[in-house]
VOBA-1610 file (N, C-alpha, C; in pm, whole numbers, padded with zeros to 5 digits, always signed):
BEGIN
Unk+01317+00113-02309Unk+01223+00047-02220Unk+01300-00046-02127Unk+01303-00011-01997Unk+01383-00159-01895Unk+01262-00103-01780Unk+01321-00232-01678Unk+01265-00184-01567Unk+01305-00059-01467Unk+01144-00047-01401Unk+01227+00112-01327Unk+01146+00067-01174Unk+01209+00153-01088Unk+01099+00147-00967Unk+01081+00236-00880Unk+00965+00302-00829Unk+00898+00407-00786Unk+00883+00368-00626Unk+01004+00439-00557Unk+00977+00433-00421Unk+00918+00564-00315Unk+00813+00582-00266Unk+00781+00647-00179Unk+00799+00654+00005Unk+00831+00753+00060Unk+00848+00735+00175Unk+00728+00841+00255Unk+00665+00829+00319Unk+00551+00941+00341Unk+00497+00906+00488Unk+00446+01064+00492Unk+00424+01025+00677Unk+00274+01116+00634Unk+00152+01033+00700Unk+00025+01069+00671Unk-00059+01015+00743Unk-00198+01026+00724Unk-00318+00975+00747Unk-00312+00862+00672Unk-00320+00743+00717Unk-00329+00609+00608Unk-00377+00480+00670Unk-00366+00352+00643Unk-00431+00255+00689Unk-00603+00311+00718Unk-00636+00217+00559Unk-00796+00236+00609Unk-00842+00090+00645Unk-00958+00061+00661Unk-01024-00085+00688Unk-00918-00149+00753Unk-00870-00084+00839Unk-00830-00151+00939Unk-00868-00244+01050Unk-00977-00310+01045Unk-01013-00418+01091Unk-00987-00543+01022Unk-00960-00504+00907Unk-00933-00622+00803Unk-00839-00697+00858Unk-00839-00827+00822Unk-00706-00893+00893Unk-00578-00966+00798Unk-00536-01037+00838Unk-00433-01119+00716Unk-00495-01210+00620Unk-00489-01147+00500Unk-00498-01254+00377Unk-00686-01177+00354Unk-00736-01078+00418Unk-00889-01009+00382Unk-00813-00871+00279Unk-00959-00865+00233Unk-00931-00785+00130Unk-00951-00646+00203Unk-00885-00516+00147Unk-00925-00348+00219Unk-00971-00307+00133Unk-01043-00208+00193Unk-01141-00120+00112Unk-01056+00004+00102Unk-00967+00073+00035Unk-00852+00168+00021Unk-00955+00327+00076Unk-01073+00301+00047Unk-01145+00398+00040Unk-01231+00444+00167Unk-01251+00329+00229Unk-01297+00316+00355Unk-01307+00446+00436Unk-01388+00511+00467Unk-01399+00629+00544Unk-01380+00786+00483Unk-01352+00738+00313Unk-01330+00839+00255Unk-01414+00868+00114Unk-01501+00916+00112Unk-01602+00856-00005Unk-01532+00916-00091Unk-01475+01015-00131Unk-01387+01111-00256Unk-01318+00988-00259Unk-01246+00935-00204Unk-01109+00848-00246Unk-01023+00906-00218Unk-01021+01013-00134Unk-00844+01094-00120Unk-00774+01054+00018Unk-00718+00861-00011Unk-00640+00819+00147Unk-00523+00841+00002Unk-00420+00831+00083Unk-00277+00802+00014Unk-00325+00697-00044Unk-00402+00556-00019Unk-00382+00428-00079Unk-00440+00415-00193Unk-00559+00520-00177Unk-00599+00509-00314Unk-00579+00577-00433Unk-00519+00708-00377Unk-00425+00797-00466Unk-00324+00709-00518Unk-00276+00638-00477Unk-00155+00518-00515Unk-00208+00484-00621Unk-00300+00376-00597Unk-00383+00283-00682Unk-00402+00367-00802Unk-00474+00503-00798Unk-00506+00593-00937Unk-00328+00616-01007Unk-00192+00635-00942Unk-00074+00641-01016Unk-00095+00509-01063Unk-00107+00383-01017Unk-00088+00229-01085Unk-00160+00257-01200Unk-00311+00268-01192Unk-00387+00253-01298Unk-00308+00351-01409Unk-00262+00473-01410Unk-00187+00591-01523Unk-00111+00534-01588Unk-00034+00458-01487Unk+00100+00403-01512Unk+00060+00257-01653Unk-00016+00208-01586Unk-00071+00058-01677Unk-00129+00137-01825Unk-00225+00246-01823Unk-00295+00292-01881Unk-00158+00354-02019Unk+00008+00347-01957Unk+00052+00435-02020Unk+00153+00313-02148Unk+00098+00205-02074Unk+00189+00098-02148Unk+00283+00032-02033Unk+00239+00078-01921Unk+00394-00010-01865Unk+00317-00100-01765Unk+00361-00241-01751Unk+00366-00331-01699Unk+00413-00314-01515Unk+00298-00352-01461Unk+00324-00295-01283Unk+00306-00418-01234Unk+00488-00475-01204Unk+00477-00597-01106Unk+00381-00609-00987Unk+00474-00490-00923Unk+00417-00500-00772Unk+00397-00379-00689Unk+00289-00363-00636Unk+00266-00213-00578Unk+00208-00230-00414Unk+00271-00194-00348Unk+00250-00254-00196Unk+00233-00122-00104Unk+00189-00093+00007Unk+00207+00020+00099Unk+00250-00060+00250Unk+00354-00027+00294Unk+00367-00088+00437Unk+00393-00029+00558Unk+00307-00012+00637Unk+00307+00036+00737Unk+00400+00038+00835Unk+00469+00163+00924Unk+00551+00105+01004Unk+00650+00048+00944Unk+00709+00070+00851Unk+00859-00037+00770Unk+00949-00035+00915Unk+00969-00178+00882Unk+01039-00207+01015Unk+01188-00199+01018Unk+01260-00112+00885Unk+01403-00065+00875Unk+01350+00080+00940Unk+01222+00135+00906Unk+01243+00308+00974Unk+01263+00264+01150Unk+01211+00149+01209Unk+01207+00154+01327Unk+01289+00039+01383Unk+01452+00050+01366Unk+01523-00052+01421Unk+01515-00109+01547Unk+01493-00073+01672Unk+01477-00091+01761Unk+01341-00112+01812Unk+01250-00125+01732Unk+01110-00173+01793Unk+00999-00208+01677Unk+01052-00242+01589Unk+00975-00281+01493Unk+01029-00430+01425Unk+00936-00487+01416Unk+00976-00684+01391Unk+00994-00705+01262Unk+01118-00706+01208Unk+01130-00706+01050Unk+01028-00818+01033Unk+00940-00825+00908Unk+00838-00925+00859Unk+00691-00899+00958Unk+00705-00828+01029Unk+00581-00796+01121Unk+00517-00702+01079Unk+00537-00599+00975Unk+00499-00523+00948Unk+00373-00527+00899Unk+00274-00468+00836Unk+00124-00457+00810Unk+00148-00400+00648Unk+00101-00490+00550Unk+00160-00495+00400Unk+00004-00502+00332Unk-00003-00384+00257Unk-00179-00398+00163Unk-00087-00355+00011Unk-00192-00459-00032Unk-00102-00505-00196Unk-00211-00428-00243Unk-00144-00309-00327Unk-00258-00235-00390Unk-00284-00267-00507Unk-00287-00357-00594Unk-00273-00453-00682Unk-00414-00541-00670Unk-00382-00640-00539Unk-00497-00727-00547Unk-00603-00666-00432Unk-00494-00580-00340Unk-00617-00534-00233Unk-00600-00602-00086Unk-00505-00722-00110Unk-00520-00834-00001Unk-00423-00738+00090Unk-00437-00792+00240Unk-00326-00742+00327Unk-00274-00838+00408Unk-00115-00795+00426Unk-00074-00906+00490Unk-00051-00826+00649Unk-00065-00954+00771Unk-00061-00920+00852Unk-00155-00809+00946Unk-00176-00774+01041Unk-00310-00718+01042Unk-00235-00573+01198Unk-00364-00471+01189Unk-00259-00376+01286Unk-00327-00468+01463
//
């Protein structure tokens, strides 16, 4: 048992409740009544994962990572939904 960490890189349909702004909560589901955005497919691996015994610091989705876009993307500017509590940082 140590720590491990699960990185994804993915190009999709995503950002829902996007009106939401910094520090509001998203609705992962927003526009999708099944639940099938990437964010909430996420959220269902967190829950497996907890469900399996393991302890989930931190589970985040960020839009735009501003290392994929060196030249036009504002490191810390990025648009961050904590799939955890739901909150988002920064807004599109």
């Amino acid at each position: 048992m140590g720590d491990f960490r699960i990185i994804i890189d993915a190009v999709g349909g995503h950002g829902q409740d996007r009106s939401k702004k910094d520090g509001e909560v998203v609705d992962f589901k927003e526009g999708n009544p099944d639940a099938n955005t990437p964010e909430s497919i996420a959220q269902e691996l967190i829950e497996k994962l907890k469900s399996n015994g393991c302890s989930v610091q931190k589970a985040t989705v960020t839009h735009w990572p501003a290392d994929n876009y060196p030249e036009g993307r504002e490191v810390g500017k990025e648009v961050v939904d904590d799939l955890i509590t739901g909150v988002r940082k920064n807004q599109f």
